[in-house]
TORBA-384756 format. One record per residue (C-alpha): x, z, y. Coordinates in pm, whole numbers, plus 50000, padded with zeros to 5 digits. Layout:
BEGIN
XZY...
END
This chain:
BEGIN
690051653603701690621628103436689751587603484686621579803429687431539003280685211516803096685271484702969682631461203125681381430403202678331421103475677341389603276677541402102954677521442102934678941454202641680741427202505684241445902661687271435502840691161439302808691421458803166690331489503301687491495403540686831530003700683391541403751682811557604108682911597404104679141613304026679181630704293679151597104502676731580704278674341610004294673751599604716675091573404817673281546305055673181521604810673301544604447674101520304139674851490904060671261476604004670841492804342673731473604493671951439704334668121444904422669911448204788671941421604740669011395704581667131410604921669471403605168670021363305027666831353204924665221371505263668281371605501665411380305821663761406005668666541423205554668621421105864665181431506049664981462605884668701472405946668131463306274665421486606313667751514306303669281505206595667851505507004666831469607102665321470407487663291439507371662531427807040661851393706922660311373006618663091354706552665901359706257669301343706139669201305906269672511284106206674351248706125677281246205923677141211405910679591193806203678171160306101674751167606175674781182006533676881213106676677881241006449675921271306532674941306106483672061332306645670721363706554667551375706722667831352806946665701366807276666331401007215668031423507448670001451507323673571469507433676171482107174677711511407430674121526807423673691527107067676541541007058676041568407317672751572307436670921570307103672771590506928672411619407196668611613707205668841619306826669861652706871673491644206798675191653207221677001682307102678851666706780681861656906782682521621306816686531621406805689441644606751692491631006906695471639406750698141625306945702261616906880702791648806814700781673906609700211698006904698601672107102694941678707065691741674607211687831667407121685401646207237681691652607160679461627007233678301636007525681641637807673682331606407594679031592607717680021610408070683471589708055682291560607967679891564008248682171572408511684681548908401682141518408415681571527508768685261522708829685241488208706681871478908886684181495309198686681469309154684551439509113683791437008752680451423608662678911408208375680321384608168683801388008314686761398108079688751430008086692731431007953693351463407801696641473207700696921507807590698161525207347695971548007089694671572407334690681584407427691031563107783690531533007542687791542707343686401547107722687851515807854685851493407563682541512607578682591508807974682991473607919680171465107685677911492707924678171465708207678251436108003681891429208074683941417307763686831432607682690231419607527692371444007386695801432707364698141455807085700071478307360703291466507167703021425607242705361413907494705101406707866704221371607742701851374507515700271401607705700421374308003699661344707753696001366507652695201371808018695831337108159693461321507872690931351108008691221345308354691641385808374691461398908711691391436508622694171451208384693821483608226697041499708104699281529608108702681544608216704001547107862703561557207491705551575707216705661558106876707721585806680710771603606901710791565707080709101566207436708361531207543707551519407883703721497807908703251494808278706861476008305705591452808090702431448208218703851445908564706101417008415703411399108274701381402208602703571387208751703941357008464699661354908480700571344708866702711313608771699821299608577697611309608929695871336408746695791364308986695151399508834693801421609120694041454008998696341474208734694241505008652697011531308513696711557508304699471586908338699341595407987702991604507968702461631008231700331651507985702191651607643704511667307458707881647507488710951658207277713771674307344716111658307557713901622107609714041606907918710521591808035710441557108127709441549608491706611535408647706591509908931703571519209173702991482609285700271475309577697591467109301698551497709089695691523209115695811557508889693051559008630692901597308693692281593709064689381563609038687741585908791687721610609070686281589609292683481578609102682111616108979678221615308959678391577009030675111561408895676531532108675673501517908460673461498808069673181463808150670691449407889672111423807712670651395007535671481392607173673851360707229675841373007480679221376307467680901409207338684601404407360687571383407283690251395207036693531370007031694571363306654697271337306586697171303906550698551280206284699711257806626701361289006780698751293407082696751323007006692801317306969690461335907164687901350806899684901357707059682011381006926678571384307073676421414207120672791418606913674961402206552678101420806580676541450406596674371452506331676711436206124679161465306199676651495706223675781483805826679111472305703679911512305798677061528805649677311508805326680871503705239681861538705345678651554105223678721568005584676871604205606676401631705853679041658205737681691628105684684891634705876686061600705863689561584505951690761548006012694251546706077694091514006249694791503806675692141489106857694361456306927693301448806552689811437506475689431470906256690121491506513686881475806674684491477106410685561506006196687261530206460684971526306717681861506906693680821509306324681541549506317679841556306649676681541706530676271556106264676891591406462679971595406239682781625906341686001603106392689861612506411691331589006681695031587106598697911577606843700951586306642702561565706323702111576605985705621590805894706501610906200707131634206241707911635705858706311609205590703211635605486701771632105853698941612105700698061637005449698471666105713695751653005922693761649205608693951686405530694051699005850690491681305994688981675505610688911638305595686391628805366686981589805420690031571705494690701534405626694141521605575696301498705518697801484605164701191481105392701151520305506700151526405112703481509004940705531520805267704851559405193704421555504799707901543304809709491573304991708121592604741705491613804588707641647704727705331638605047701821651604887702981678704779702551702305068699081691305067695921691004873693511659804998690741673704819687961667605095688461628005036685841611704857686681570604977689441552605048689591519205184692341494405255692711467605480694611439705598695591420805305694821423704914696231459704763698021450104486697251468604148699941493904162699701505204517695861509404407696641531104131698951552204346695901555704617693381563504314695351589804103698361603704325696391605604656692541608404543693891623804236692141607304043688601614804203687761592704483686391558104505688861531004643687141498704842689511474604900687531452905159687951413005227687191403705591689091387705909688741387706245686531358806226683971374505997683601407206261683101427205924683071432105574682761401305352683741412105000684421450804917683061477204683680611502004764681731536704666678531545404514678041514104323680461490504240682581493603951686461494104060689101471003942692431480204077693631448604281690131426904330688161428104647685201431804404681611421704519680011403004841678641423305130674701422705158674011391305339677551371105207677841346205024681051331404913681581300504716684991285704578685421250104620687961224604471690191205304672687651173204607685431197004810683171207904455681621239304408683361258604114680951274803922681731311803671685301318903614687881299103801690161294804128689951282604448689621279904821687071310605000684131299105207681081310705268678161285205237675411304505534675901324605824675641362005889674921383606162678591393506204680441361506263682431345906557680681325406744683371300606846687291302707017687401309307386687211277807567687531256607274684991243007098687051214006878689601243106751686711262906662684701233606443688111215306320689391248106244686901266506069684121234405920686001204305931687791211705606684591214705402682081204805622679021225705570680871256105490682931282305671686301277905532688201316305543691641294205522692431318805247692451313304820690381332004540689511337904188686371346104031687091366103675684701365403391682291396003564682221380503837684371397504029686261383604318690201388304376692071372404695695031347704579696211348804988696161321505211695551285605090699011275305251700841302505023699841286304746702761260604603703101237004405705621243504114705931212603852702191198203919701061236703850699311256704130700821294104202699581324004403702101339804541700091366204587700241369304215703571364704161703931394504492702011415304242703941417203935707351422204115705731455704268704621464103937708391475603918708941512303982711931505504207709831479104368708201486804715707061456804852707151421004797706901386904972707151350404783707261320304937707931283104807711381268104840711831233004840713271217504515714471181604411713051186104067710101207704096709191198804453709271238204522710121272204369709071306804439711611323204611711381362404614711681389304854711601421804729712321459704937713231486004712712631521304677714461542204934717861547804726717301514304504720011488604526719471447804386722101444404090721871415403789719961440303566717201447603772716771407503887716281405103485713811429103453711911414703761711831380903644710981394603296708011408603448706451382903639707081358303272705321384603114702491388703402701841352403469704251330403300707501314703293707231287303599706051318503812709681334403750711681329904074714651311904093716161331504352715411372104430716811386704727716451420804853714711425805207715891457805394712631450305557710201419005597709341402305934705601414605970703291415406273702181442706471698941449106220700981447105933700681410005806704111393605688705021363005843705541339505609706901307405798709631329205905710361335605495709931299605436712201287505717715031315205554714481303505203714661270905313717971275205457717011272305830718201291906105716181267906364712501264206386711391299906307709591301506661708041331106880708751366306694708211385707002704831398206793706911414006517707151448006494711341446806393713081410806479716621421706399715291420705970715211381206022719091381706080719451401905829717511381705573719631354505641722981364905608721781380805246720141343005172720911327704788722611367204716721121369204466720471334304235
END
């Protein structure tokens, strides 16, 4: 199918622009949720200008227990009393039931919730909803067994297997909240999450494959057991799954062992134990607390993020129906863990709400060869994907040999996540992977927000390759100066958003002053995202990164996010990182990491055409002064590139980098800084 591209402009249609804009495919226009883009603003106009009526009527979709009268109510403003946010406050509701239990009274038991495909292809299984109702059942029985009652908090760490799905739904059934901890962290950050908790219970499992690569969990959660106990946190009970008993292991692999301590007890045996166990929803009220998801800190102690039940919900149930244009034949796919915010809200909660058939992925996406991704597409008919920009550039740079074998016809949306898709990797999404005929929503959010903020809607929204687009119903974002000023049309600053919505955090686990200093202080009477944007002359939004990536070149502000941008605009480009290097003259420079294509090499001819590019793309004090190539870049387990570690390299710093036990490869930093200043 050939683009469909127009020029356009919101304020002004018809008076053109220089770039492209793709129209979303007919066939999504025709029925979507929200249809148009008049649609998308007589919703929008709604959900500002009558934020309780509007979130009444999404919330009618859902099971409340108890109702109430009462709407959004919040303070943004620190100086005038306690910052604040309720939704419905003196309802009751629970988000395991509308998950489970509503959707089987609508008729919807026998569908399948989840197809697990495991490490490798062979590893199978389904889940209907009823199934999974029955585990999730059982399994809250074996926490209520072992003391768990409401309002404690639950460590999970496991890998990307059903038991978790379980594990988190058992959790919110009894009102326990859960903190899922990325089954690749360390014995001390596992142990660092549990302490701040107060976990008594740990839920884990004898061991994953990532790839051919078996890796040992209940070693390290034993270790960090036992690190919990020197801060006189005492966990009482390791609940195990056997998982590596059941799969297929590779040739010649040896399994890693499992230490069956005195407070180790099988997951497959206490399941036994509590068959045809009566375990009951525990009604919640609408502010109580959900769960606690550990994101990092700009001090280096990880915060607590903690959700509550009625707001999170609905926030999630309708950032899923809209943005994905969710419908009842959808075979739908996000490729993200559960230790990740997205895993919560678009893997599980979001798509089990809205009744949605899910794949529930363990493996990685290039094993056992680089077209796994687009294997599972064919092979289940994904008609919706969630992704990553990082997994995007990582597989567009091995090569478009990949696709080949397969035909991705069934999708209809693709969505990224994580950090803003630059333009190219978009394009490669839209035309080598939708072939042309797909709609792409690259959607702004973080942890923080529990959802959605700023995305397209596939049946709707207009598509720029590269800008986050448009604000979710309910959002509204405002750039401010550094004076604090609201920047009205076209211009640049810092994100926040100037009300509440149903969705957000309600504060950092045990710390109130973090929370408020963190999020308020810096422009008090807004939440402050902490990251940069631009507003272009339709309106449309595009993320510039985090406020702290911006530097300062000759008295002129950069994004390095822009500068990131052009350099992968190179065909023998595959991913970029810029950071700001500290200069007598110009108080900094952007220095430039780039990864090349698999088979590229750096040489002086390409570092001219790179720098050549970025003069042409944004002008001649973007240009870096120094390009280096990165075999890899230090990122974090959910694909986020740590950027004081670049800074401390460019800098010329071996000290100071600090804790990289969360990255997913350490041995790249020593390799980044023996090739320092190569190339100049």
């Amino acid at each position: 199918m050939s683009d469909v591209r127009v020029k356009f402009n919101l304020a002004n249609e018809g008076d053109g622009l220089d770039e492209d804009v793709f129209l979303p495919p007919a066939p999504l226009l025709a029925g979507a949720h929200c249809s148009g883009l008049q649609s998308y603003h007589d919703l929008y106009r709604t959900s500002i200008n009558d934020p309780d009526e509007f979130w009444r009527t999404v919330a009618s979709e859902l099971h409340f227990e108890q109702g109430t009268s009462k709407g959004l109510e919040y303070n943004f403003d620190a100086k005038a009393g306690g910052v604040y946010c309720k939704f419905m406050d003196g309802a009751k509701t629970n988000i395991s039931y509308n998950c489970l239990e509503r959707n089987i009274k609508r008729g919807l038991g026998d569908k399948i919730a989840y197809i697990f495909e495991g490490n490798e292809p062979t590893d199978v299984s389904t889940w209907t909803y009823k199934e999974l109702h029955a585990q999730v059942v059982q399994f809250s029985a074996v926490l209520r067994s072992h003391g768990v009652k409401r309002g404690d908090v639950v460590a999970l760490y496991l890998p990307m297997i059903p038991e978790l799905a379980v594990a988190m739904l058992a959790c919110a059934r009894i009102g326990a909240m859960h903190s899922v901890v990325f089954a690749g962290f360390s014995a001390e950050s596992l142990a660092a999450r549990v302490v701040d908790a107060r976990c008594r219970v740990l839920v884990t499992a004898d061991g994953v494959f990532r790839g051919a690569k078996p890796i040992g969990l209940k070693s390290i959660a034993d270790a960090a057991v036992v690190l919990a106990s020197q801060e006189d946190v005492k966990v009482e009970a390791v609940i195990m799954v056997e998982h590596l008993k059941r799969v297929t292991k590779p040739d010649g692999v040896e399994l890693p062992k499992a230490d069956y301590t005195s407070i180790t007890f099988v997951y497959e045996t206490e399941m036994e134990k509590c068959v045809g166990v009566d375990s009951p929803v525990e009604w919640m009220d609408s502010e109580s607390p959900l769960f606690l998801l550990y994101t990092s800190g700009s001090t280096g102690k990880p915060k607590g993020i903690q959700h509550t039940t009625a707001g999170y919900m609905t926030y999630a149930y309708a950032t899923t129906k809209y943005t994905f244009d969710a419908k009842d034949d959808d075979v739908y796919w996000c490729t993200a863990d559960c230790g990740w915010i997205t895993g919560h809200s678009y893997l599980l909660y979001g798509p089990l709400m809205n009744g949605l058939k899910g794949i529930w992925y363990e493996g990685v996406p290039t094993y056992p060869t680089p077209s796994r991704m687009w294997d599972v597409t064919d092979k289940y008919g994904v008609t919706k994907l969630y992704t990553s920009p990082t997994a995007a550039r990582a597989l567009m740079a091995l090569g478009n040999k990949w696709l080949e074998s397969t035909s991705r016809q069934t999708l209809k949306v693709i969505g990224t996540v994580g950090e803003p898709i630059n333009p190219a990797a978009w394009m490669w999404l839209y035309k080598k992977v939708g072939l042309s005929n797909v709609s792409i929503v690259d959607t702004y959010w973080q942890t923080e927000t529990g959802g959605h903020m700023i995305t397209c809607l596939p049946g709707a929204t207009p598509m720029k390759p590269g800008a986050a687009a448009m604000p979710f119903f309910g959002a509204s974002p405002v750039l401010l100066d550094a004076e604090g000023r609201v920047i009205e049309g076209p211009g640049e600053g810092s994100l926040c958003f100037d009300r509440a919505w149903p969705g957000m955090m309600r504060g950092i686990y045990g710390d109130e002053q973090r929370f408020v200093k963190t999020y308020f202080a810096p422009f008090n009477g807004y939440y402050f995202t902490g990251d940069g944007a631009r507003r272009d002359e339709d309106g449309y939004l595009w993320i510039t990164g985090r406020v702290d990536d911006l530097m300062n070149v000759s008295g002129h502000l950069l994004s390095t996010a822009e500068i990131e941008s052009a350099l992968v605009a190179h065909e023998k480009v595959a991913e970029a990182a810029v950071v700001a290097a500290p200069h007598d003259i110009k108080g900094s420079f952007p220095y430039a990491f780039v990864t090349l294509n698999v088979g590229e090499k750096i040489n002086d001819k390409l570092v001219a055409e790179l720098k050549k590019m970025v003069r042409e793309k944004i002008g001649a004090l973007a240009v870096p002064d120094v390009i280096q190539e990165a075999p890899g870049l230090p990122k974090t387990r959910s694909g986020k590139v740590t950027r004081r570690i670049l800074r401390k390299i460019a800098e010329g710093s071996e000290s100071g980098i600090g804790d990289t036990t969360t990255l997913v490869d350490e041995s790249v930093i020593k390799q980044l800084i023996s090739g320092r200043s190569a190339r100049a």
